[in-house]
Every structure is written in C-alpha cells, then in structure tokens.
C-alpha positions in Angstrom: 154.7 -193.5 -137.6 155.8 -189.8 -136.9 158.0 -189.0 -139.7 159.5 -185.8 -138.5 162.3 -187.4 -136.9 163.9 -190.8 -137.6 161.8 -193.4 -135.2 163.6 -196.6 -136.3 167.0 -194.7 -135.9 166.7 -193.2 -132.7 165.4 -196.5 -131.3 168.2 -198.3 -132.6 170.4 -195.7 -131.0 169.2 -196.6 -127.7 169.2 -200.0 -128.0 170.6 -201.9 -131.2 168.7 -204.9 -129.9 165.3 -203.6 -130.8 163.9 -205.4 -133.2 161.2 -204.4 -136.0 158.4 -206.8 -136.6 156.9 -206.3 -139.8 153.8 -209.4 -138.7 150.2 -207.4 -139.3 150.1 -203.4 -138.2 154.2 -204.2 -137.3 155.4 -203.2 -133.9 159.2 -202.3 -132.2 160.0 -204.6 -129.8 162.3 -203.3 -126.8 164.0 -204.9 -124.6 162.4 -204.3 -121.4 166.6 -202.9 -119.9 165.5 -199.9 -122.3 162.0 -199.6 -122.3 161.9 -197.0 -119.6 164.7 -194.8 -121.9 162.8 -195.8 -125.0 159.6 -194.1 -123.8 161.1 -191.2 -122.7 162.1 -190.8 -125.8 158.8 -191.5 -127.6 157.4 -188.9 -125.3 159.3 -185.9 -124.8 161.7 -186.0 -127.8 159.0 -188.0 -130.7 156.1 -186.3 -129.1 153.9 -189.4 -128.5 152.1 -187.8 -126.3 148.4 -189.8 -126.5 148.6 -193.5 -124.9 145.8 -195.0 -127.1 146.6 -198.4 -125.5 148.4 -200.5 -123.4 147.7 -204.5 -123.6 148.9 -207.0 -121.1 150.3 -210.0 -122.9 151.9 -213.5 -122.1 153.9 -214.6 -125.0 154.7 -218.0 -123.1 157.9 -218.6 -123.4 159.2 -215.4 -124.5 157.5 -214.0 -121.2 155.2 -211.1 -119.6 154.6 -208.1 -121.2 152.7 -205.3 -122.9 152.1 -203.7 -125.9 151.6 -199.7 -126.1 149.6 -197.8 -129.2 151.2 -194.4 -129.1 150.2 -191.3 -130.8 151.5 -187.7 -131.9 148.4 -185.5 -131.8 150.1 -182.9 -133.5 151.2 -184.6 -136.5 148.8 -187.7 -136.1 151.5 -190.3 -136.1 151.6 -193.2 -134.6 153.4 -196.2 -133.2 153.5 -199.6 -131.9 156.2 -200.6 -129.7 156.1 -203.8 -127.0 158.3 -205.3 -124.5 158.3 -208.4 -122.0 160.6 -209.9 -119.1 161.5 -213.4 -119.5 161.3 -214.2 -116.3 157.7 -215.3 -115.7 157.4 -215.8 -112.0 158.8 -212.7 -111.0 158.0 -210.3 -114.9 158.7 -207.0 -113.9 158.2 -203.7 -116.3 159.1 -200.3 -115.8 156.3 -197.9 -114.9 155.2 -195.2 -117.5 152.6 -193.7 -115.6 154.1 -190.6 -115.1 154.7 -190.4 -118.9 151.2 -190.8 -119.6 148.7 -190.4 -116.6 146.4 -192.7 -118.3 149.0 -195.9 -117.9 148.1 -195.5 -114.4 144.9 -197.8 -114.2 146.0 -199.7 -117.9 148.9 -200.8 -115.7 146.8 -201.8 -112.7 144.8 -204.1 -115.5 148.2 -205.7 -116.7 149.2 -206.1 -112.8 146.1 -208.2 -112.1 145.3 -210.3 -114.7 148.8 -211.3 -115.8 150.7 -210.3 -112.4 153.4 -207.8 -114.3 155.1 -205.7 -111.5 155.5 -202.5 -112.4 158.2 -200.3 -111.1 157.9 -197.2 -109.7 154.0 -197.3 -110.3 152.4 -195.8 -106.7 149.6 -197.6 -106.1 150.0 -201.0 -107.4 146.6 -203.2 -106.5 144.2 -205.0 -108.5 142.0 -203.2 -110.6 139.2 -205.5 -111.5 139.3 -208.5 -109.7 139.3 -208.9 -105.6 141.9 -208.5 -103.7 141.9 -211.9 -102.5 141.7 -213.7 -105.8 144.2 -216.2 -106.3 146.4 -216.1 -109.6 146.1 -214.3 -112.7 143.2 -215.4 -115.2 144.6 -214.0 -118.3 148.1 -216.0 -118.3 148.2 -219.1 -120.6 149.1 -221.0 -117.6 146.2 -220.1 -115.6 144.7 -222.9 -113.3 141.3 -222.9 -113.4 140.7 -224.3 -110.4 141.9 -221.4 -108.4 138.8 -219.3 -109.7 137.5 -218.4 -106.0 134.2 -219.0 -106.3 133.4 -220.3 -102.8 134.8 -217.4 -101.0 132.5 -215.4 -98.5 134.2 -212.6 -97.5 135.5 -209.8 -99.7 138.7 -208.6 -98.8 139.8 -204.9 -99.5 143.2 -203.7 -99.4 143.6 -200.3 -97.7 147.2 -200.1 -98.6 148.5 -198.7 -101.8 151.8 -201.4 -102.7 154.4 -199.8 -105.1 157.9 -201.8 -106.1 160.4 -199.7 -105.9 164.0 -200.1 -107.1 167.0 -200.6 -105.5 170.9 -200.0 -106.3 171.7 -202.8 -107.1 169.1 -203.1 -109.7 166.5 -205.7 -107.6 163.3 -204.1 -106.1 161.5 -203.9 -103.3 157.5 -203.7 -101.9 156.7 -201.0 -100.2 152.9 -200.0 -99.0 151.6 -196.9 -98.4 148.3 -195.6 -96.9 145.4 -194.6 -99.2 144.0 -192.8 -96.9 145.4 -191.1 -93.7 143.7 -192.1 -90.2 142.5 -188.4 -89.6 140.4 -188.2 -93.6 136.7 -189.1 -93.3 135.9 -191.3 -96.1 132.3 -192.0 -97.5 131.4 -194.3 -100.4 129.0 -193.4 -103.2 128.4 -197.2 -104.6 128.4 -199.5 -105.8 124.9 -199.4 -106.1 123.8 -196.0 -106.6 122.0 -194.0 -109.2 124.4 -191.4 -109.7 127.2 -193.6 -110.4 125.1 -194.4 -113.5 126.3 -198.7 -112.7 128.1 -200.5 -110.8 130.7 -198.3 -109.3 132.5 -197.5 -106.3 133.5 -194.3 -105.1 136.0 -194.1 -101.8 135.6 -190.1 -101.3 137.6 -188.1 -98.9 136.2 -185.3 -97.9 137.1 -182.0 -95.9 133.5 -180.6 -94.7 131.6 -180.6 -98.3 134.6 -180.6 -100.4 136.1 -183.4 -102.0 140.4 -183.9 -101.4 141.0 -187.3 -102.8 138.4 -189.8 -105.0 139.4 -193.8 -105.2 137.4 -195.4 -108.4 136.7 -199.2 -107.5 136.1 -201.3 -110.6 135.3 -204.7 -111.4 131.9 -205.5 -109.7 130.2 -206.6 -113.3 133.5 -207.9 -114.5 132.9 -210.9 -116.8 136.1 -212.2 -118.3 135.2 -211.1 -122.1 138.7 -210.8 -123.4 139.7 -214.1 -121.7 136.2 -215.8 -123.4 137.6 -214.4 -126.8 140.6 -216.8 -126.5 138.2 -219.8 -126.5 135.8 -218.2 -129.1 136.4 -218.0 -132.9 136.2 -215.1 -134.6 132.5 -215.2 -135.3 132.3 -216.2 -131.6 133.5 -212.9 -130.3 131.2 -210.7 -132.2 128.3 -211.2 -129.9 130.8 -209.9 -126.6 130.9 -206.6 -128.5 127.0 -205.4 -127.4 127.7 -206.4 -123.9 130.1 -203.8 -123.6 129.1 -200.4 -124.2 125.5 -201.3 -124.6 124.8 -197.8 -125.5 127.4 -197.7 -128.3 126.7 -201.7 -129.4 126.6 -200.8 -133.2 130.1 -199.3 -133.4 131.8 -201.9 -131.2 130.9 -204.1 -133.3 131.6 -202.4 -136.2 135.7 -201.8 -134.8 136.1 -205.6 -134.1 134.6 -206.2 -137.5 136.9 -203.7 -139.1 140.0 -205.3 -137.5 139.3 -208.8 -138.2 138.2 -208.0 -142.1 142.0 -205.6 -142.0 143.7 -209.0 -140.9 142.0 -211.0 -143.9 142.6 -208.1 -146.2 138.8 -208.3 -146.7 137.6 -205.3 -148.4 133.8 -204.7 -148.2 131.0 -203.0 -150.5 130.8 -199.5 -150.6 126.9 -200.1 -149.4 127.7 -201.6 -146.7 130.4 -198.9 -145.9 126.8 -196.4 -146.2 125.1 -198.6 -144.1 127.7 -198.9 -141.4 128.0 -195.5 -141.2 124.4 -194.5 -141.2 123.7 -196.7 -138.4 126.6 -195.8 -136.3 125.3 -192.2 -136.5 121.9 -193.1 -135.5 123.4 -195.3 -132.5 125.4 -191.9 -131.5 122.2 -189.7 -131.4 120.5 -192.7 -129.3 123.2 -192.8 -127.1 123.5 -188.4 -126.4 119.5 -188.8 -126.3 119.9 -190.7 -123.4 123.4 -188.9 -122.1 121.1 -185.9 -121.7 118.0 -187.8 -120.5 120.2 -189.1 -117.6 122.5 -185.9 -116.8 118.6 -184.0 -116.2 117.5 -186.9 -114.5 120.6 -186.6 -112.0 120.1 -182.6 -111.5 116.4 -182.9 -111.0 115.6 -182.1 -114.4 113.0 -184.5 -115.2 111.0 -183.0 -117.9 113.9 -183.4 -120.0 114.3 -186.6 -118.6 110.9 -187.5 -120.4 111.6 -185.6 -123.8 115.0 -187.8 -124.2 113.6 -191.1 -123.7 110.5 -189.7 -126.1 113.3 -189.2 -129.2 115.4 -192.0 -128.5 112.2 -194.2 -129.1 111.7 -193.3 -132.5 115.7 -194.2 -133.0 115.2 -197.5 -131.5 112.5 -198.2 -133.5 114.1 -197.6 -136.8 116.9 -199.5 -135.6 114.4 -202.8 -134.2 113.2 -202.9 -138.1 116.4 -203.6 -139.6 118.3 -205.4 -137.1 115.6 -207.0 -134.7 117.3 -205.6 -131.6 116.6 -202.2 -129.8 120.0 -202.3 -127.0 122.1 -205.2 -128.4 121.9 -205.1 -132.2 124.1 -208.1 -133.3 124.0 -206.8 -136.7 127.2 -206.2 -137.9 128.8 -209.1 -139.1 132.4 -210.4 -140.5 132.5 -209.1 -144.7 128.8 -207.0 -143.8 125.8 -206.8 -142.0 123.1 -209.3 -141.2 120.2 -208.2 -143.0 119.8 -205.3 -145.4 118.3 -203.0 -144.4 114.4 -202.4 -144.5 112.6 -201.3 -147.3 110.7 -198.6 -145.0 114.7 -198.0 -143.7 115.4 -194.4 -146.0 112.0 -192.8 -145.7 111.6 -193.0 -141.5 115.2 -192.1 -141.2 114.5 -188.6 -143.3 110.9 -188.3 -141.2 113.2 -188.8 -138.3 115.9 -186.3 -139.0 113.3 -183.8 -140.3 111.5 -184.3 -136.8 114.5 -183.9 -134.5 116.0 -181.0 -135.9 113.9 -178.3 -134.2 113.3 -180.8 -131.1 116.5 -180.2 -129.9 115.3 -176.4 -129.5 112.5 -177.8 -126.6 116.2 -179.2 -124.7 117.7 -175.4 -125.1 115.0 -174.0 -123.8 113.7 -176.0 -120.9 117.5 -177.4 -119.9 120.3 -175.4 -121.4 119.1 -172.0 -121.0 118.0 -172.8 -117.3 119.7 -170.6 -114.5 119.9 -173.9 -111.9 121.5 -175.8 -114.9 123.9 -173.6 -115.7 124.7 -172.3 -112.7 125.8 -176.1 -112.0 127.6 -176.7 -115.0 129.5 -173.7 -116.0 133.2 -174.1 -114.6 132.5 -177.2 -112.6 134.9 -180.0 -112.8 137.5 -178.7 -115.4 139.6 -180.5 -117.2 142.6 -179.3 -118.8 143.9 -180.2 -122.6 146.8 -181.5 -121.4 145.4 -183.7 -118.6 142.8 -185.0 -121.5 145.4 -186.2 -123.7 147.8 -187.9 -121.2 144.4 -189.5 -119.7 143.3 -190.7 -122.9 140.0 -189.0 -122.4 138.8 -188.9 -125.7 135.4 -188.3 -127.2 132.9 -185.6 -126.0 135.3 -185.0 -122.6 138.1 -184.9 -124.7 136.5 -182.2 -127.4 135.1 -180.4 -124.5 138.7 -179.3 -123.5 140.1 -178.7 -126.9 141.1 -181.7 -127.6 140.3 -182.3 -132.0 140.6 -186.2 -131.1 137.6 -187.5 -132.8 138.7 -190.8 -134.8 136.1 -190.0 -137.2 138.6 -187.2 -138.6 142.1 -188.5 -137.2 141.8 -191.6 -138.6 138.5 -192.0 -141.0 137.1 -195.3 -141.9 134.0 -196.4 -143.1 132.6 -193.0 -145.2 133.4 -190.8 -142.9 136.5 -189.1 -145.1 133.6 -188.6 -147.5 131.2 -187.1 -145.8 131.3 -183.0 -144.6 130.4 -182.4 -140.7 132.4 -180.5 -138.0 134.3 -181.7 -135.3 133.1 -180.0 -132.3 136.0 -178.5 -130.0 135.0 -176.3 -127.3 137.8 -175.3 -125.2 136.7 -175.1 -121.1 136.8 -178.5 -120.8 133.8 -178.0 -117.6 130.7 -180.0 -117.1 128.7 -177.2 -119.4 131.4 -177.7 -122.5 131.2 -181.6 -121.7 127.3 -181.3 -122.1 127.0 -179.1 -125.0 129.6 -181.3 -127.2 126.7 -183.7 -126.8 123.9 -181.6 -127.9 125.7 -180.3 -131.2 127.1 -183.8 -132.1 123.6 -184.6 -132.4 123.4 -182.2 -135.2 126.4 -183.4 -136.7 125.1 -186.9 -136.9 121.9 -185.8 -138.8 123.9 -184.0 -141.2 125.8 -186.7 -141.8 123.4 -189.0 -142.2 121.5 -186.6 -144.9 124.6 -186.4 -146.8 124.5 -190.1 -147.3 120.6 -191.7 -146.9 119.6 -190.9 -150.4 122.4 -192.1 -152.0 123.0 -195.9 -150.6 124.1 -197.7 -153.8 123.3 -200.7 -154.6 125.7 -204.0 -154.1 126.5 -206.2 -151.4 125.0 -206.2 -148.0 127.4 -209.3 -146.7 130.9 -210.1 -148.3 131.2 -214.0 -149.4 133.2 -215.1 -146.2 134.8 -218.4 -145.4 132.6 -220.2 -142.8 135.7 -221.3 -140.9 138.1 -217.9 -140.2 141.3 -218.1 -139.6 143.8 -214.5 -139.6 147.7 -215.0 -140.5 150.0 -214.4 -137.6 150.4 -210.9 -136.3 148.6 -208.4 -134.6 146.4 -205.6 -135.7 144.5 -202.7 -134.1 141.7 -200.7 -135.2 139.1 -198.3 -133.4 136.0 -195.9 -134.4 134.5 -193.2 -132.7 132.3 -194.6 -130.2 129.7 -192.1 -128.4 131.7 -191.8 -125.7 135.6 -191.9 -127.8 138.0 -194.0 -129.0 136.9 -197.8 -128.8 139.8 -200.1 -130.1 140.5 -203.2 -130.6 143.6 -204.7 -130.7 143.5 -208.6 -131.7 147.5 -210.9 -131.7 147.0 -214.1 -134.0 149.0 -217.2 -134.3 147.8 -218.4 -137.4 144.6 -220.3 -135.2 140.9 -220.2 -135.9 141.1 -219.1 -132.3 142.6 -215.3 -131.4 145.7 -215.8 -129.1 144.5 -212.2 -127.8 141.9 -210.3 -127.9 141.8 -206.4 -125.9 139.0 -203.8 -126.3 140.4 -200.4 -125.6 137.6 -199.4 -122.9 136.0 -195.6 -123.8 135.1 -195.5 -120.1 138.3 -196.3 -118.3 140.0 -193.1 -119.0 137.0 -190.7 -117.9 137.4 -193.2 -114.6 141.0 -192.9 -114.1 140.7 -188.8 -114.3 137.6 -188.5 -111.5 140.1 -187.7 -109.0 141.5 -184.8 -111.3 138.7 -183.5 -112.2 136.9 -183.7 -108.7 139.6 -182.4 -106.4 138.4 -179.4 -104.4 134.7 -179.1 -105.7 131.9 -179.9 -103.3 130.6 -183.4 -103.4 127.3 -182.3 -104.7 129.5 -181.4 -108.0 130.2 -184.8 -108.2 126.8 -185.5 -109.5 127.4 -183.0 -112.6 130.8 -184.3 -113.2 130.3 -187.8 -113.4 126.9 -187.3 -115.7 128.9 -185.3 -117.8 131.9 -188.1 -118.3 129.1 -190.4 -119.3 130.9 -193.5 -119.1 129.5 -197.1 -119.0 130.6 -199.4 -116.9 129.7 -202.7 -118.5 132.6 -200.6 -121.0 134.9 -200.4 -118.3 134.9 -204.0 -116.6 134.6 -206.1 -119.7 
C-alpha cells in the first residue's frame, strides 16, 4: 500500500463501513454507496493511477461484484480494494472507466459474464460472448442448459447501451448509435492476417483515414477461468500454455508463483535459476517472432526468414528439457517437471554467443531500411499517460516511457539479482514499440549469462502434497510476460477446487487502446500499429 498518505484512514473517512480483510494478499472492502467516492480518492488524491486489474466476482449470497488491483507508479504502491451489490438480479456498480481508461473493456468482461450493470459506462455490450447468448456463464447460479449451442444466426448489436442514473437514485437504459448512418464502415476480420488471430475490426473511415475503430472479441473464447472452477489446482496448470502460447513458460510460471504464495511454499534457489533462465529464453522466442511477423506484415520477408531461422535454435533447446516446442507444460506446483538436460548450459552459451552479432543482420536489412522507417517513425503514438490508465504494459508501455516492467517493479524469481536495463524509450510510436523489442533481446542474453554458469545444485521439484488445497483468501501475483504484465489473481474457500480463478490478459489493454492510437492515421498504418502492439489473442479471449 502507498504509504505517503494514510490509505486505511482516508477510507474510513469516507465510509466507516469499509472493512479490512486481512484473508491472503488482504483487500478493502467498500460498500458499493461509496465506491464511486472511494476511487476518486484512490485516483486523484492516493495516486493509484495504474488499474492492474479488475475481476468480476459472485460471492453468492453476499452478491455481484469486483475486485480492483490498483497501483501508484510513482511510489510503486499498491492496493486491493472490492465491492458488490446485494441485489443479484438487478447488481449494479458504478463505472470507473473514466478513472482509468482501461476499466472500459475489464468492465464489459464483468457485464457479460456475471451481468454487473455498470453506471455511467458508455457502451455497455458484451465483450466476449454473442450478443444473443442467454445468461451469464461465470455466476455460481449459471444454468447450463441455456449454453446456446444450437443457434444459427449471430446476432450483433449496433447500439452502444449505457445505464444511466436518475434523481432519485434508480437508473435507466439508454442506447446510442456506434456508428452514425452517414460513416462508411469496413471490417478487417476476423480472419485476416494482419489481425495476427481471430479478430474483428469495425473501422470508420473518412477517405483513407481512420475516425473511429470497434475491437470485436471473443471468436476463440473457451471458458478457461470458468473450467478452473471445476479443475484442481494441478488441473489448471495445463490452461496456462493455451493462453499466450508465445509467452507459455511465464504463464505458467505466475499461476505457479501464486498458488506456491498461498501454501507459503518456498522453492529451491535452482529452480528459481531455472525459472528464470527459461523465461528469458521464451522472451527472445517470442520478439524473434514479434519481429519475424511485423516484416512479414510490411513486406519485409527476408527478415521474416531470419526470425523464424533464430527462434529454431530456441525452440530446440527448449524441446530438450521440456519435450514441448509451443506449449511447454513444464513448470509445475513446488518446481519444474524435469531438470534440465545435461547438454542444457553448453547450447544455451553456443546460443547466446551466436545471436549476439545476428541481431546486427535485423539492423541492417530491417531497421536501418528507409520503407521501414519511414512507416514506423511517428506512426500510431501513444502517450505516457494514455499507457498507464490503459494498462498497456510491456514493450508498448516502455515504448512511451512507461518504467513498468514487473521484472524491476516487483522482482520475483532472480530477477532482483541479476543486473540488466529496463529499456524506456519515450515516443511511444510504432518505431519505439519495435525497437523495445530488439534491445530486450539483448537484455535477456545478458541475463541469462549472468546466471547459466552458476545453476546450483538442489531441488528441481519441491515435495508437494498430491492433493492441494489453499486456506481461504485471495492472492495475486504476475511476471513479465513478453508482451507485459500477466497476473493472476486466484479467491479460495478452503476447497481443493479454486472458487475463482482470473488471468490478467497482456493483450486486452493493447486492444482496448487501438482506437487511441489509430484515430486519424491512414488505414494502411493500421498494419504497423497493430504489429507493433503484438498481442495474442488466444491471451485476450481466454
């Protein structure tokens, strides 16, 4: 918690009957008739000014509501604080999305899979599922049955609904146009190579350049954090690789981390090395392939060719430990699956020695080229501010001078013993967004030097009970996956079960600021700028 002013006191002030929950990490919870004044507070007097995350939640009989992982990036602090509305048929919330711009699609989520209204939010529809679907699938009281699967036609919703309130404190539903009759609208997806997956793109255009953008989600959407409720905690590992596919090593790694921080599990400092090592190795896989796909969208394909050539020799260092090139499976509750092999050290230092002065070949044939640049440089800016109330961390963050990198905010694993630079550039345009990439790559090899050749011995799996069960409460934790903060926040009742299970989506935040960033550049930019986000969707959906 920020400790420059008094959190506990100033909440109290508002509202003596916020209560202090002291169950795992320890949350405020607010009453939902001073939620809206509490989070003014947090915001503009506390400085919260980074929404890590915001979790739907049904608490049963205690009702609807959310929980919201606040941070100061000045000072670093942070904060859990939750609320809910009794009334389950009718849960309504205050909006926050004009406290932080990123609430915007996390309340969306909340809105369709638990069916929290939230007031004064201006576009109110479902974010994942159709707009015909019946119910809410992430409510305890969920019939199963509704689950739509025979329908034929899919229904859109061309109005944007927004509850608004009223005088005498009920609210009302009001629509609005998303887009005026006069706008000509094209769609770039769902299927389409530049949307790197399944995505949707409504883009309003005026001659070649771009007025409004409306991100569709939810084509791949599979249900993961409502399949963690019926999983145990072993169970939910394996979800983890089928998220971020490119980043499947630290996914895994965050929802180990917050399970083994619920047991008070403390692992080997080898399998700390090996954690880290391996996350590194996944983070020059995955900006191998950022860059091999960003060239490959521009026309670039010679560097197209020279990515996919270096992220081979990852994947095959990677295949001889843990058996898997895309999903790894390897990190497991207390450790890892399998130590790692005995050919593991000397091919990683071949590796790193090899790729150093490759990356020249990418300056040369791709950064250095005048189509490249000419494309890049001052494209699709976005601004500090708009980064942090987004939540757009990683590379896009850094890109616009954001220092948000988890690795040094919040180190875990070896990483607060280990020397390597955060890289902050500070025009926040494709060309910054791009280059971030190129010189984490450096980073990563330096710190896996620092640590290859000096593994110690120990422990490669922690002795673990078979069956798992966590205490009550709730705990989150997060890493720096290669494209930001992933997170995991996990609520336990005590079960071998988790009552609730939410992954903190890297991608969601560089969807929800396309419109932003895209506003008045010509639709061929569009290309540059979403190459340059580099999110995945399989991330985003869950």
């Amino acid at each position: 918690m920020d400790n420059k002013i008094d959190i506990k006191a100033r909440i109290a002030a508002i509202d003596p009957a916020a209560v202090w929950s002291d169950a795992g990490d320890g949350m405020f919870r607010i009453p939902v008739s001073s939620f809206r004044e509490t989070a003014e507070m947090l915001r503009k007097e506390a400085g919260f000014d980074f929404l890590r995350s915001l979790t739907g939640m049904d608490w049963g009989e205690e009702g609807l509501g959310c929980v919201y992982h606040l941070e100061n990036t000045s000072t670093g602090g942070t904060i859990t604080v939750s609320t809910a509305d009794k009334d389950r048929e009718n849960a309504a919330l205050p909006s926050v999305q004009d406290l932080w711009k990123g609430a915007n699609f996390n309340e969306r989520e909340a809105y369709d899979f638990f069916g929290i209204k939230f007031i004064g939010h201006p576009d109110l529809r479902r974010l994942f599922l159709r707009d015909d679907w019946k119910g809410h699938p992430l409510r305890k009281d969920y019939d199963m049955a509704l689950n739509p699967l025979n329908m034929k036609n899919e229904v859109s919703d061309d109005d944007a609904p927004s509850y608004e309130m009223t005088p005498d404190g009920s609210y009302i539903l009001k629509r609005h146009p998303l887009f005026e009759e006069e706008e000509y609208v094209i769609n770039i997806g769902p299927q389409h190579p530049a949307t790197h997956g399944v995505l949707r793109f409504q883009v309003s255009l005026e001659g070649e350049t771009i007025k409004k953008i409306d991100a569709h989600c939810g084509y791949i959407h599979r249900g993961i954090e409502k399949l963690c409720e019926s999983s145990t905690y072993p169970q939910t590992l394996g979800f983890t690789d089928r998220l971020d596919y490119l980043g499947a090593m630290q996914n895994r790694h965050a929802l180990c981390m917050c399970i083994e921080k619920a047991m008070g599990l403390e692992v080997s400092e080898r399998i700390q090395y090996i954690r880290t090592i391996m996350d590194e190795l996944q983070r020059i896989d995955s900006h191998l392939l950022f860059t091999s796909c960003l060239a490959q969208d521009m026309g670039a394909l010679e560097v197209f060719f020279l990515g996919f050539r270096d992220r081979e020799k990852v994947l095959d260092i990677l295949e001889e430990t843990t058996g898997g090139r895309l999903i790894q499976t390897y990190n497991t509750i207390g450790g890892v699956q399998a130590d790692i092999h005995p050919d593991f050290v000397r091919k990683v230092k071949e590796f790193i020695s090899y790729m150093r002065p490759k990356l020249k070949e990418y300056h040369e044939i791709f950064t250095g080229n005048v189509i490249a640049r000419e494309r890049l440089i001052g494209t699709g800016k976005l601004s500090r501010e708009d980064a942090i109330s987004f939540g757009a961390t990683g590379g896009t963050g850094r890109a616009s001078g954001w220092a948000c990198d988890v690795r040094k905010r919040h180190p875990y694993a070896m990483y607060g013993k280990v020397d390597f630079e955060e890289i902050v550039l500070g025009n926040g345009d494709c060309f910054d967004r791009y280059m971030v990439r190129m010189k984490e790559i450096e980073q990563s090899m330096n710190i896996i030097a620092q640590l290859i050749d000096n593994i110690p011995e120990g422990e490669y799996q922690m002795k673990v009970k078979p069956l798992i069960k966590l205490p009550e409460g709730s705990w989150y934790s997060a890493v720096e996956g290669s494209r930001g903060e992933f997170g995991v926040f996990i609520e336990s009742r005590g079960d071998r079960y988790p009552y609730r299970v939410k992954f903190r989506s890297t991608g969601l935040p560089l969807v929800s600021c396309v419109d932003t960033i895209a506003r008045n550049v010509k639709i061929a930019d569009l290309i540059a700028i979403g190459g340059t986000l580099d999110y995945v969707i399989p991330d985003i959906d869950r």
